[in-house]
C-alpha positions as CSV (number, residue, x, y, z in Angstrom):
1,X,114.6,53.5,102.4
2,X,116.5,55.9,104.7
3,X,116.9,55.4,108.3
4,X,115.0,56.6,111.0
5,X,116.4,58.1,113.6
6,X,114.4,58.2,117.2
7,X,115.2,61.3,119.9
8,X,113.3,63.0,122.5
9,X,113.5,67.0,123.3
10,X,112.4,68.7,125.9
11,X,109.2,71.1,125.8
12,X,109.2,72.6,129.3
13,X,109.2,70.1,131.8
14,X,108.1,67.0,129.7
15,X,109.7,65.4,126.5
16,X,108.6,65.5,122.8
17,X,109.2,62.2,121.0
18,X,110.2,63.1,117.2
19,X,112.2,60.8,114.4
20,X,114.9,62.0,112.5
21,X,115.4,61.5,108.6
22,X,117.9,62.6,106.2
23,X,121.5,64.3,106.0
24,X,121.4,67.8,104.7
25,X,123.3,70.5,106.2
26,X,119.5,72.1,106.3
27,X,117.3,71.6,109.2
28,X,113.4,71.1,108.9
29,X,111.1,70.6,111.8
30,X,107.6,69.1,110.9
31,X,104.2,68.9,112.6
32,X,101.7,66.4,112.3
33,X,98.2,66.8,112.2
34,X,94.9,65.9,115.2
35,X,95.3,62.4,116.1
36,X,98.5,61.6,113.6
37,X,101.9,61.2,114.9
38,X,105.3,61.7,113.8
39,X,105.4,59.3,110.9
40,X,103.0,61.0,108.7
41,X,105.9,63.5,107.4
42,X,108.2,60.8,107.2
43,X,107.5,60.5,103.8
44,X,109.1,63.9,102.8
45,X,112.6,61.9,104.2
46,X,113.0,60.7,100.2
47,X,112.2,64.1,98.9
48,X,114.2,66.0,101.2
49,X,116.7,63.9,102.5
50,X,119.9,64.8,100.7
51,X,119.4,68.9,101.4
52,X,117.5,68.6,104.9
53,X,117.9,66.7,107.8
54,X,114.0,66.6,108.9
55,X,113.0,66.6,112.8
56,X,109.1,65.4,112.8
57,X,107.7,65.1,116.4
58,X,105.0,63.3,118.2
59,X,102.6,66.4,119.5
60,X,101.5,66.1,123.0
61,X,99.7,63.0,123.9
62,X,100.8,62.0,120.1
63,X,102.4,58.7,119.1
64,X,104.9,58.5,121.5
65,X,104.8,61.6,123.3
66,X,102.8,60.7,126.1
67,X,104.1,61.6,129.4
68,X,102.1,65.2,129.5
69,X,99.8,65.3,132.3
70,X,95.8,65.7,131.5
71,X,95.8,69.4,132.4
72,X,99.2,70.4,130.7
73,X,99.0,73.3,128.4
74,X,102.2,73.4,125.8
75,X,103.0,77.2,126.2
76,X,104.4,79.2,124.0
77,X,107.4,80.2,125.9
78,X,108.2,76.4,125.6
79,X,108.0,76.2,122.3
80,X,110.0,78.4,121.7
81,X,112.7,77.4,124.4
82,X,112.5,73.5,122.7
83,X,113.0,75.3,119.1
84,X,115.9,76.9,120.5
85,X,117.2,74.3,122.3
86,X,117.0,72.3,118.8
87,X,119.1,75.2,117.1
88,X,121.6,74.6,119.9
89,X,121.8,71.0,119.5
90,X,122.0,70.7,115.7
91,X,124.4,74.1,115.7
92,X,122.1,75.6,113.1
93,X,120.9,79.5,113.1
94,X,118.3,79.1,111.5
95,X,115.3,76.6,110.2
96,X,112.4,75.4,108.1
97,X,109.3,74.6,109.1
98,X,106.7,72.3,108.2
99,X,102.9,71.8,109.5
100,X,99.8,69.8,108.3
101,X,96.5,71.2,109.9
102,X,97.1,71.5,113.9
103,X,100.8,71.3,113.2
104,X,100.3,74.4,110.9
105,X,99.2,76.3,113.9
106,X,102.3,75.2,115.6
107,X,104.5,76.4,113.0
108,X,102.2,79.8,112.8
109,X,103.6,80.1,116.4
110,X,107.2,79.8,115.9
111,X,107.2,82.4,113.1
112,X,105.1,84.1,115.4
113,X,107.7,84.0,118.5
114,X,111.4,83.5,116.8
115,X,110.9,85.0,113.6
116,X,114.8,85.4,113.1
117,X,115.3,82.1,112.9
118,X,113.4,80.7,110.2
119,X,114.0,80.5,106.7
120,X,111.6,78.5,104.7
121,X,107.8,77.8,105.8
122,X,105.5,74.8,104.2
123,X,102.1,75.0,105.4
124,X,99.3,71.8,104.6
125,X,95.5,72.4,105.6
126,X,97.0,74.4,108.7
127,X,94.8,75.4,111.3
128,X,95.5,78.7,112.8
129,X,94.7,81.1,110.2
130,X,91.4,82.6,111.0
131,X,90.4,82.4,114.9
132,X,88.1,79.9,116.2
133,X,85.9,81.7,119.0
134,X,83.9,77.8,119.6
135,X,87.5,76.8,120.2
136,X,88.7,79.2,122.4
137,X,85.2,78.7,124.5
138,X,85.6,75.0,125.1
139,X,89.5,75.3,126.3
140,X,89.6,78.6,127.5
141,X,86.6,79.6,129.5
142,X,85.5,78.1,133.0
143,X,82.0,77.8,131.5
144,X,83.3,76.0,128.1
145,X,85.5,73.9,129.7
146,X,83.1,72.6,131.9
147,X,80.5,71.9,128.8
148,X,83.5,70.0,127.5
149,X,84.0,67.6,130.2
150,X,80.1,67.1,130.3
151,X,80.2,66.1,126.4
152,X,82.9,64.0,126.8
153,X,81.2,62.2,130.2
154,X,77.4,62.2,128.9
155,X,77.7,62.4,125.5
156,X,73.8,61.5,124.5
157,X,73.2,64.6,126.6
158,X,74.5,66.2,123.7
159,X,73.8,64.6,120.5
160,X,70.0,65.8,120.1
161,X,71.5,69.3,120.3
162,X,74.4,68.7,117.7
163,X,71.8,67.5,115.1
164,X,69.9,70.6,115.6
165,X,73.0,72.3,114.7
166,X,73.3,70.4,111.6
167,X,70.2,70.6,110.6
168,X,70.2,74.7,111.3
169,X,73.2,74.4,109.1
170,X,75.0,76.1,111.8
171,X,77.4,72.9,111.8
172,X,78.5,71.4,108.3
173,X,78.9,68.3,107.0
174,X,82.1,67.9,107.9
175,X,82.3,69.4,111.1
176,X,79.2,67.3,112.2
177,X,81.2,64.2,110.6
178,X,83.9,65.2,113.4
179,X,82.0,65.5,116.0
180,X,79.9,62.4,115.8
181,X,83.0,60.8,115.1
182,X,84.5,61.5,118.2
183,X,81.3,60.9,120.1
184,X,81.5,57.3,119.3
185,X,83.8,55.8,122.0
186,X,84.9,57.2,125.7
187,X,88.8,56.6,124.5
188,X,88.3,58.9,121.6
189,X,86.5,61.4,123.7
190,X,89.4,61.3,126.3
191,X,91.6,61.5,123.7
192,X,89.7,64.9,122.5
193,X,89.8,66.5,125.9
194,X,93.7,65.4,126.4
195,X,94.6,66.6,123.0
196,X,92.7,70.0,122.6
197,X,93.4,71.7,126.1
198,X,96.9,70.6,125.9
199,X,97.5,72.8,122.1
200,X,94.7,75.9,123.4
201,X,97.7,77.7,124.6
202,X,99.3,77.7,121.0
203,X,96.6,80.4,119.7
204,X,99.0,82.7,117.0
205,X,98.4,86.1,117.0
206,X,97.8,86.2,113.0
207,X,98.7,90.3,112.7
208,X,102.1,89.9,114.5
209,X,102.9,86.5,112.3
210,X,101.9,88.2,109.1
211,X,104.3,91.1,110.1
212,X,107.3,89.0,110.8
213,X,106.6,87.0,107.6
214,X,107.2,90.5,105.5
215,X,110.1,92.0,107.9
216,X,111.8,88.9,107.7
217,X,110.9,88.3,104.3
218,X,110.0,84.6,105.1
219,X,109.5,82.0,102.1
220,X,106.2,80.9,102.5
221,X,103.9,78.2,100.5
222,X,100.5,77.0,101.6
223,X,98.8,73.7,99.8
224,X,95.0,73.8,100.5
225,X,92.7,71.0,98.8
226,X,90.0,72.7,97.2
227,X,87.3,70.1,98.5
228,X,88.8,70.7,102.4
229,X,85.6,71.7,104.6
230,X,87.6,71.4,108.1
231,X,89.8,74.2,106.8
232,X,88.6,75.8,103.8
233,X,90.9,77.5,100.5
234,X,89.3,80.7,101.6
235,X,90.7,80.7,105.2
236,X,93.9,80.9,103.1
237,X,93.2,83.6,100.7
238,X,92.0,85.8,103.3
239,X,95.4,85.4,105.7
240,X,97.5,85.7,102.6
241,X,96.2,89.5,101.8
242,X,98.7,91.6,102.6
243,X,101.3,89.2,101.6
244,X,102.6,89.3,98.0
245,X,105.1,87.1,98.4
246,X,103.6,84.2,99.6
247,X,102.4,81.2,97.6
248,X,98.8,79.5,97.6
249,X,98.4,76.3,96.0
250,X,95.2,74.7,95.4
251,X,94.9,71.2,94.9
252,X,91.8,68.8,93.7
253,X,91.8,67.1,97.4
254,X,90.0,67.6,100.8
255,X,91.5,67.7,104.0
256,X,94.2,64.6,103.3
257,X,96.2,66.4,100.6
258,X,99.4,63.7,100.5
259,X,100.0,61.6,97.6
260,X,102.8,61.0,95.7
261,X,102.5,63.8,92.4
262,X,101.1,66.2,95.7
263,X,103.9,65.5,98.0
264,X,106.7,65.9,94.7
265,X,104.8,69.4,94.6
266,X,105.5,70.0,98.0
267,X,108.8,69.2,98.6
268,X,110.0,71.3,95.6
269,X,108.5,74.4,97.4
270,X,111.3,73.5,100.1
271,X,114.1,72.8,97.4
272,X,113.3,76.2,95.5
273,X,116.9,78.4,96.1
C-alpha cells in the first residue's frame, strides 16, 4: 500500500485538511462528496500513483477540516487563492482535477475561476451542473434560511409537509430518502446546516465554465450511474451540449459509482496522453 501523506492548506483564513498519495511529476486535486471526507479518493493512489501525486482534501466541516466557523461561507476568491497557493507549493503550472458529487461542484468552480491552470478534469455524480433554485432558497435568502434553521430545530413541524411532497411526487424517492434521513437525529441536522451554508457560496456559473472548457480546450470525462436519482445521467447530457469534446460515461450504478472494474475505468480517463 502506498503512503499517506497528511497536510493542511489554507482556504482564506481557516485550514483545509487533505492527504497526499503518490509520486508523479503530475499533480491531482480531488474532492469528496456530502458527508465523506478525504479518504474516499484515496483509492485512486494505486491507480494513479506512479504519474500523479494526488492532493484529496477534507471539505469544510469534513473529516478533519473542522475549525470553520458555523456561519463561514468558503468563497470563491478563496478557492481560488488555496489552488494557487497549491501550484506555488508543489511548483506546478498547472493541474487535474477530480470531484465526486459536491466535490464536482468544487472542481466546476476552479475551471470556472483559473481556467489556465488546469489540464485534465474527472467528474463523478457531480453536483453543479444544472442550478438548484430549492438550494439557493434555503442558503441564500433571509426567508430560506430562516425555514432552514426551523427544520433543523423542529423538525416534526416539517415532516407532514415533506410527505405531502412525496406523495405529490413533487419530491422523489430519493430525494425524500435524503431528507428523512437527515431528519432522523439533531447531530445530522447540524451537520446539514454547517455543511450546506458553508459550500452555497461555490455556485458555478455553468455558461462561463462551459466556455473556458472549449477556449482552453480542457480534457474532460464525466461517469454518471445510470440508476443515480440525486443527480441524474440527464443533468449530464444536457451540460455536455455544446461540448464535443467531452466524454460521458454511463455506468450500471446509482449515486455510489466506485468499485474496482469502475474505478480502473476511471483512472484510465486521467492516464489517457
Amino acid at each position: 500500500m502506498q503512503a499517506v501523506k497528511e497536510g493542511y492548506v489554507n482556504a482564506g483564513p481557516y485550514p483545509l485538511h487533505y492527504l497526499e498519495m503518490g509520486s508523479g511529476s503530475c499533480l491531482l486535486l480531488a474532492f469528496h462528496g456530502y458527508a465523506n471526507d478525504a479518504g474516499l479518493l484515496t483509492c485512486f493512489g494505486p491507480l494513479l500513483g506512479k504519474e500523479y501525486t494526488l492532493l484529496s482534501f477534507d471539505l469544510p466541516h469534513h473529516g478533519k477540516s473542522l475549525g470553520w466557523p458555523d456561519d463561514k461561507l468558503f468563497l470563491k476568491e478563496e478557492l481560488a487563492a488555496m489552488v494557487l497557493e497549491i501550484c506555488t507549493v508543489y511548483r506546478k503550472e498547472k493541474l487535474s482535477l477530480m470531484g465526486y458529487s459536491l466535490g464536482g461542484r468544487v472542481c466546476l468552480d476552479i475551471i470556472e475561476l483559473l481556467p489556465e491552470r488546469v489540464e485534465k478534469v474527472l467528474l463523478i455524480a457531480p453536483d453543479g451542473l444544472r442550478p438548484n433554485p430549492f438550494y439557493y432558497f434555503l442558503t441564500r435568502t433571509g426567508i430560506g434560511n430562516r425555514l432552514f434553521r426551523n427544520f433543523k430545530d423542529n423538525p416534526k413541524r416539517y415532516l407532514g409537509f415533506v410527505n405531502r411532497l412525496r406523495a405529490w411526487k413533487l419530491l422523489d424517492a430519493s430525494r425524500y430518502k435524503f431528507v428523512m434521513h437527515y431528519m432522523e437525529t439533531n447531530a445530522s441536522r447540524d451537520f446539514l446546516y454547517k455543511v450546506w451554508p458553508a459550500m452555497s457560496a461555490l455556485l458555478p456559473d455553468r455558461s462561463r465554465v462551459k466556455q473556458n472548457i472549449r477556449t482552453n480546450r480542457l480534457s474532460l470525462d464525466i461517469f454518471m450511474g445510470a440508476y443515480d436519482r440525486v443527480i441524474p445521467v440527464k443533468y449530464a447530457q444536457h451540460f455536455m451540449k455544446g461540448l464535443p469534446e467531452a466524454r460521458l460515461h454511463v455506468v450500471e450504478k446509482g449515486h455510489k459509482l466506485f468499485d474496482a472494474d469502475t474505478l480502473t475505468q476511471m483512472a484510465a480517463c486521467l492516464l489517457r496522453s
